[in-house]
C-alpha positions in Angstrom: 0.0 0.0 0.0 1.6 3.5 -1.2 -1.3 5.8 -0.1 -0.8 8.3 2.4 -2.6 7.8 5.6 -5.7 9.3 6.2 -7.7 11.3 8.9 -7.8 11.5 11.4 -4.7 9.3 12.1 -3.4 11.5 8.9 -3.4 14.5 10.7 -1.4 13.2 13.7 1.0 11.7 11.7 1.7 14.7 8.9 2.1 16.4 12.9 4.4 13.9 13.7 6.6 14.2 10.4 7.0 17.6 11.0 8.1 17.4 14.6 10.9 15.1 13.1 11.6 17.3 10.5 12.0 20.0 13.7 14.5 17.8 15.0 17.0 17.4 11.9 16.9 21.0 10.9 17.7 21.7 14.8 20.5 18.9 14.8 21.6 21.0 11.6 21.5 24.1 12.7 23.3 24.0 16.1 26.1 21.9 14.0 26.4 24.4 11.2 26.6 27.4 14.1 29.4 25.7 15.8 31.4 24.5 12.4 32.3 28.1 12.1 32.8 28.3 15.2 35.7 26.4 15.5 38.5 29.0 14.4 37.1 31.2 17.2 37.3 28.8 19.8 40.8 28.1 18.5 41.9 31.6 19.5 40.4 32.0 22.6 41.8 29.2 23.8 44.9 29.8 22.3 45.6 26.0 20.8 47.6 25.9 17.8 46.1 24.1 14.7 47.9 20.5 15.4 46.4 20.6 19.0 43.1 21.7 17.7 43.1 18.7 15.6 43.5 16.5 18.1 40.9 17.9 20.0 38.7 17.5 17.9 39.2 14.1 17.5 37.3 14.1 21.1 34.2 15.3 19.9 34.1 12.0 17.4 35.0 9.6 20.8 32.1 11.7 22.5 29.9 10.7 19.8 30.7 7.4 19.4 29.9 6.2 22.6 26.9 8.4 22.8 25.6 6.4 20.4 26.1 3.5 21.7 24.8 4.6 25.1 21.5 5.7 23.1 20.5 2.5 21.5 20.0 1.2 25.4 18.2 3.9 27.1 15.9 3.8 23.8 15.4 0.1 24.3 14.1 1.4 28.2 12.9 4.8 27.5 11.6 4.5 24.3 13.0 7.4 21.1 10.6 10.0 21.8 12.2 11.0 25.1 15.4 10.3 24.1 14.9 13.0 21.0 13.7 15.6 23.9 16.4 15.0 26.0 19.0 14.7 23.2 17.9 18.4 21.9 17.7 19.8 25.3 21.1 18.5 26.0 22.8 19.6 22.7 21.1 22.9 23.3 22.8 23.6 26.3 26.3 21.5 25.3 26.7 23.9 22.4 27.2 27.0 25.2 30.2 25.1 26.4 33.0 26.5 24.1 31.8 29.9 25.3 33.6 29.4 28.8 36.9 27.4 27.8 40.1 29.1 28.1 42.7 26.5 27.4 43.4 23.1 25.8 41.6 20.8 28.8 38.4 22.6 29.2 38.1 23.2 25.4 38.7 19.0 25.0 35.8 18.7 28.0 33.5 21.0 25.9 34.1 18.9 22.8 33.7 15.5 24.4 30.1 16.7 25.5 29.3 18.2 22.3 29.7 15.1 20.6 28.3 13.1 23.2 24.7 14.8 22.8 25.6 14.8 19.0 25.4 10.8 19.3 22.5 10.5 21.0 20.4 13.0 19.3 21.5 11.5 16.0 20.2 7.7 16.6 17.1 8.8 18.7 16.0 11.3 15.7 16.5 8.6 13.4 15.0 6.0 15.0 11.9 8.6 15.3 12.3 9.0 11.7 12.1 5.4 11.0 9.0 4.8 12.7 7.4 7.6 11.2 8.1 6.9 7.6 7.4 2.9 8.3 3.6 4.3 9.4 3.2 6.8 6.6 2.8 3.7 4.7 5.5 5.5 1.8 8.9 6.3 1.6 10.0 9.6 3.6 13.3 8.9 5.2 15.6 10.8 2.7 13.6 13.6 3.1 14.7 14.1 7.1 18.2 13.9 5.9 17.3 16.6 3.7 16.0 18.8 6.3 19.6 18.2 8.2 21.4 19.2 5.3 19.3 22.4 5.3 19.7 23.2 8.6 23.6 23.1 8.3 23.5 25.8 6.0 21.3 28.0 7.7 23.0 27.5 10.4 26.7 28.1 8.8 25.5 31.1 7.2 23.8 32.7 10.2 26.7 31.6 12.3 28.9 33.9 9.9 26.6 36.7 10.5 27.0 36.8 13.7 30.8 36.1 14.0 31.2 39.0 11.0 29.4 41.0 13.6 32.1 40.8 16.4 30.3 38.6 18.5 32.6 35.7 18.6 32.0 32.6 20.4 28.9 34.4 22.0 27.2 33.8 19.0 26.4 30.1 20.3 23.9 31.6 22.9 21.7 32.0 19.8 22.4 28.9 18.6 21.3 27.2 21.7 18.0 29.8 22.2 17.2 28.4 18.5 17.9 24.8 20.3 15.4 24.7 22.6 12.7 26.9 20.6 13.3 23.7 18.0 12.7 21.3 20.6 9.1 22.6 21.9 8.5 22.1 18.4 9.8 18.5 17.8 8.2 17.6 21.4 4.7 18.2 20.0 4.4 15.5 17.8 7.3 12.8 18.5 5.4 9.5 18.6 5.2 7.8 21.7 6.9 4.3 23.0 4.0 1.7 22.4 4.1 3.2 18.5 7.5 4.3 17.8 8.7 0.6 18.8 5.9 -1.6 17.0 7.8 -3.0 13.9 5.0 -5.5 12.3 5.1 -4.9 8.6 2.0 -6.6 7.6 2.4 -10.4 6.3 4.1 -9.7 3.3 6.9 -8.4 5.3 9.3 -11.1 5.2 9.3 -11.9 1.4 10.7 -8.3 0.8 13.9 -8.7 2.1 16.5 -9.7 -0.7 17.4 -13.3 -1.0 21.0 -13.5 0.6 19.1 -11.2 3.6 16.8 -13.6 3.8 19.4 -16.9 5.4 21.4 -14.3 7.6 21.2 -13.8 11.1 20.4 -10.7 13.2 23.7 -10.0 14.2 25.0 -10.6 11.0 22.5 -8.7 9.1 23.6 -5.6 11.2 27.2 -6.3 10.8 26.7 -5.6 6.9 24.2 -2.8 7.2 27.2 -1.0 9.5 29.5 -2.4 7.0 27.7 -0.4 3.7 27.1 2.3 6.0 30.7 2.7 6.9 31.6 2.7 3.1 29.2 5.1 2.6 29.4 7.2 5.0 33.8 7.1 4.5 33.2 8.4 0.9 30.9 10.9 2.3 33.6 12.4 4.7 35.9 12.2 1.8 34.2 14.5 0.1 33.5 17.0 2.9 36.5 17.4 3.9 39.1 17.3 0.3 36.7 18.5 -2.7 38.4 22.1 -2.1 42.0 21.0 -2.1 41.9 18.5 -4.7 40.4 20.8 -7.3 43.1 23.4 -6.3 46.1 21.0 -6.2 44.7 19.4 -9.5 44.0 22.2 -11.5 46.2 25.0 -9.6 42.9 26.9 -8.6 42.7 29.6 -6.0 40.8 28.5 -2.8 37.7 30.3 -3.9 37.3 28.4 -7.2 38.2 25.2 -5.2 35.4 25.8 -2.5 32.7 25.2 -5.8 33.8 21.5 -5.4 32.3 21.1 -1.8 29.7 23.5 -3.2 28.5 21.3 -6.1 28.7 18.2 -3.9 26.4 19.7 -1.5 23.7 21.2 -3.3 23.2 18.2 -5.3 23.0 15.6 -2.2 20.5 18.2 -0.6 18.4 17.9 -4.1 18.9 14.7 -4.5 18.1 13.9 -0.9 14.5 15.5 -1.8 14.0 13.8 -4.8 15.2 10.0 -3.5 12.0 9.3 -1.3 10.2 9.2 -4.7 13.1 6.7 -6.7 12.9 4.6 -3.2 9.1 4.3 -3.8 9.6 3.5 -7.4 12.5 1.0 -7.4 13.0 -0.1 -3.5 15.7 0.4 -1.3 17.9 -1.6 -2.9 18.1 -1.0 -6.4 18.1 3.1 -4.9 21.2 2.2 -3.0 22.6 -0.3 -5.9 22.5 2.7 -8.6 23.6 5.4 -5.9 26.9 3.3 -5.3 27.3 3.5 -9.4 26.5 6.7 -9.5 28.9 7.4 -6.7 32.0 5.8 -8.2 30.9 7.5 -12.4 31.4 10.9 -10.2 35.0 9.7 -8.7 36.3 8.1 -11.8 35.3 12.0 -13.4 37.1 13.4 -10.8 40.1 11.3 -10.6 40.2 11.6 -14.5 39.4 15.0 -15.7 41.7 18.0 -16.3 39.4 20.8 -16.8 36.9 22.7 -13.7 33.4 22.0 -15.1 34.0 18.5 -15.7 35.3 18.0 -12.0 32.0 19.9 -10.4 30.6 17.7 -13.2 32.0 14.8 -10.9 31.5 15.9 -7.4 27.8 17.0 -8.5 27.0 13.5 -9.5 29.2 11.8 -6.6 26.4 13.9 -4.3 23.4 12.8 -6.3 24.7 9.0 -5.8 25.3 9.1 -2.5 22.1 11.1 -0.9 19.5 8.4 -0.6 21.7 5.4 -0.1 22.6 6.1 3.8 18.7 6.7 4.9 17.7 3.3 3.2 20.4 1.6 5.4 19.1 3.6 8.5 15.6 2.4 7.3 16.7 -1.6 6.5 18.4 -1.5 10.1 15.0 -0.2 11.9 12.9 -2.8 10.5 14.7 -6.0 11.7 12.4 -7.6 13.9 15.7 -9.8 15.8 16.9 -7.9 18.9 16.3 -4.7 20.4 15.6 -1.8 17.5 17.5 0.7 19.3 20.5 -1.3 19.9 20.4 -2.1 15.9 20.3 1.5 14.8 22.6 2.8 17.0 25.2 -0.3 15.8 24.7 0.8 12.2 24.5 4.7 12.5 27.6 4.3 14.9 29.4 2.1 12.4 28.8 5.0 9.3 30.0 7.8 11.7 33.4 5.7 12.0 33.7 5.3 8.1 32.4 9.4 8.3 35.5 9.9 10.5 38.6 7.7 9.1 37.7 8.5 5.3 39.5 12.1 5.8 42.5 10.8 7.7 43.0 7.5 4.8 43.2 9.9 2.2 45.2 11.9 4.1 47.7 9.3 5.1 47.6 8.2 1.1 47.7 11.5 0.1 51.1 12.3 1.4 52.1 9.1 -1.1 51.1 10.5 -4.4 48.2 13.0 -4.6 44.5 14.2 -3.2 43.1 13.1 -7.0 45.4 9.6 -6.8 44.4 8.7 -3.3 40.3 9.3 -4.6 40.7 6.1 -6.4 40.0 3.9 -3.0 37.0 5.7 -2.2 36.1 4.9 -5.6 36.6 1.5 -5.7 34.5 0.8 -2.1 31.5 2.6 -4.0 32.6 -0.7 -6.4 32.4 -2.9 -2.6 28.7 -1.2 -1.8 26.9 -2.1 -4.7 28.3 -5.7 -4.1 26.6 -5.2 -0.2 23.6 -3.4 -1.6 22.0 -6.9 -1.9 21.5 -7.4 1.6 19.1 -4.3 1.8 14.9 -4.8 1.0 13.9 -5.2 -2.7 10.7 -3.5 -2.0 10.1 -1.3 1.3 7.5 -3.3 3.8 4.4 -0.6 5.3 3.1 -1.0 8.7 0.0 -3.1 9.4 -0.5 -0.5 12.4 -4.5 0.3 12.4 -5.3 3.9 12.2 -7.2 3.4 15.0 -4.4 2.6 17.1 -2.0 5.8 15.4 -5.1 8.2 16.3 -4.3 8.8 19.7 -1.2 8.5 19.5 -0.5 12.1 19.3 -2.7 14.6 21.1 -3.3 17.8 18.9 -6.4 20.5 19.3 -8.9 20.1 16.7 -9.2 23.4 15.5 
């Protein structure tokens, strides 16, 4: 069944969705606002850049384990109060960098701020999951979206404000925007006894790929995390060396290089609108299958080409490949019905924010062997590795058998 649901129970929901939607662009936002950010703190604390780097390094351990921690006090708690709490805690852990003066308390500040980043990254997305399994159509990409959004609101409005001589103090906006998100999101998250119901009507279990079909939970996850890390690594990759590989390759100033990351952006933010449709239309797998492909056509452009508009050409169509695959993962790891469903999405979202991390620093270390452009070619080839792994994801997506009677009062909203 593809149709939307329908009222009443439509109305909560679509108030749900929203709420969700509330919670990415707030995630967004507050990570945007301290991304630039970061040079400030850097001089008020008076770290050089080497220390700074390994600083920062904390706020990836803070995550980490916040996410790990998250998957169990969803399991007790249940993801709508771990959302709250996750935004309310990120709201205030964003002021932190406002009062450090040297390296220790500026290392304590990060910690935290990743900490909260963890857990309100697999709580929103396990919100997100249940939501998009009840709307009864694909939706998932769409929150990603919304992220995406958010981080450039908040990078721009961050710049604003630093432009206007307010230094690190521009993060007490960033938190006030923090909790005014959070009333928001709180409105609609579903609760416990829904979020957690994962009975996909009785068709369910025929839609998962053959090869998914004979594996284990545990195993099943394992590979999930595994495509997500590859993913995820080439995602990083991008992030963090489109700039200086279109200078070193072509001898561009910094400003021409910046449209690399530029390109790469906007297109994953369009194509992250557009991919709930494709998922609908070919499933989850085949989306992820042709994504990977996509992916590595944009690298081998990249890697290849000697002239500026065919390498945005390349790092346009490396974002368009790779903004639905990482939602349909998230999605594939909510809807096993082994073990506990917060455990399984935090395992897998943990496991892509490792691949998100170490894809930098391995083209890095390769980097210093030949070149940025050379050293693309592994990221290249694991796109090659995903669409090899895409088989363990759904052929088609399976809907929730949830009544609407049961979704109606789930969510208390005035009727005028």
């Amino acid at each position: 069944m593809n149709a939307a649901p329908h009222a009443p129970a439509g109305r909560r929901l679509r108030l749900s969705r929203v709420s969700v939607v509330s919670a990415f662009t707030l995630n967004g936002i507050l990570v945007g606002m301290w991304a630039v950010s970061i040079p400030a703190a850097e001089a008020q604390t008076g770290v050089d850049h080497a220390l700074l780097g390994s600083l920062l390094l904390l706020t990836g351990l803070g995550a980490f384990i916040g996410m790990q921690l998250t998957g169990y006090i969803i399991n007790r708690i249940g993801s709508r109060a771990t959302t709250i709490a996750g935004a309310v805690l990120l709201s205030g852990a964003i002021l932190l960098p406002i009062i450090t003066h040297d390296a220790f308390t500026l290392g304590v500040a990060l910690f935290v701020l990743g900490f909260t980043e963890g857990v309100i990254d697999v709580s929103q997305n396990t919100q997100a999951i249940a939501v998009e399994r009840l709307y009864r159509r694909p939706i998932m990409s769409t929150f990603h979206a919304w992220f995406s959004i958010g981080g450039a609101v908040g990078a721009g409005l961050g710049g604003i404000l630093l432009g206007a001589g307010l230094g690190l103090s521009n993060l007490l906006v960033a938190g006030a925007i923090g909790i005014a998100f959070t009333v928001v999101a709180a409105v609609g998250l579903l609760p416990k006894r829904i979020s957690e119901r994962r009975d996909a009507g009785p068709d369910a279990a025929r839609t998962l790929a053959a090869p998914a079909s004979r594996l284990s939970g545990a195993r099943l996850i394992l590979l999930l995390g595994a495509l997500a890390f590859i993913l995820m690594l080439v995602e990083g990759v991008a992030g963090n060396w489109s700039t200086l590989q279109i200078t070193e390759r072509l001898d561009a100033p910094d400003s021409v290089g910046a449209l690399g990351y530029t390109f790469f952006a906007v297109a994953m933010t369009v194509g992250r609108f557009a991919a709930d449709r494709v998922a609908a239309a070919v499933g989850p797998r085949m989306l992820v299958r042709y994504g990977a492909v996509t992916a590595a056509l944009g690298l081998t452009v990249i890697v290849l080409s000697g002239v500026l508009w065919l390498s945005l050409a390349g790092w346009a169509l490396l974002g368009i490949g790779l903004s639905g695959c990482v939602p349909q993962i998230f999605s594939a790891a909510g809807a096993i019905t082994t073990g506990k469903q917060g455990t399984n999405i935090a395992r897998v979202v943990s496991l892509g924010y490792l691949g998100f991390l170490a894809g930098p620093a391995v083209i890095g270390w390769l980097a210093q062997w030949s070149s940025v452009t050379v050293a693309l070619v592994l990221p290249g080839a694991l796109c090659v590795v995903a669409v090899a792994l895409s088989s363990v994801l759904p052929a088609k997506r399976p809907v929730a058998s949830l009544p609407d009677r049961e979704l109606a009062p789930a969510v208390s909203v005035p009727e005028s």
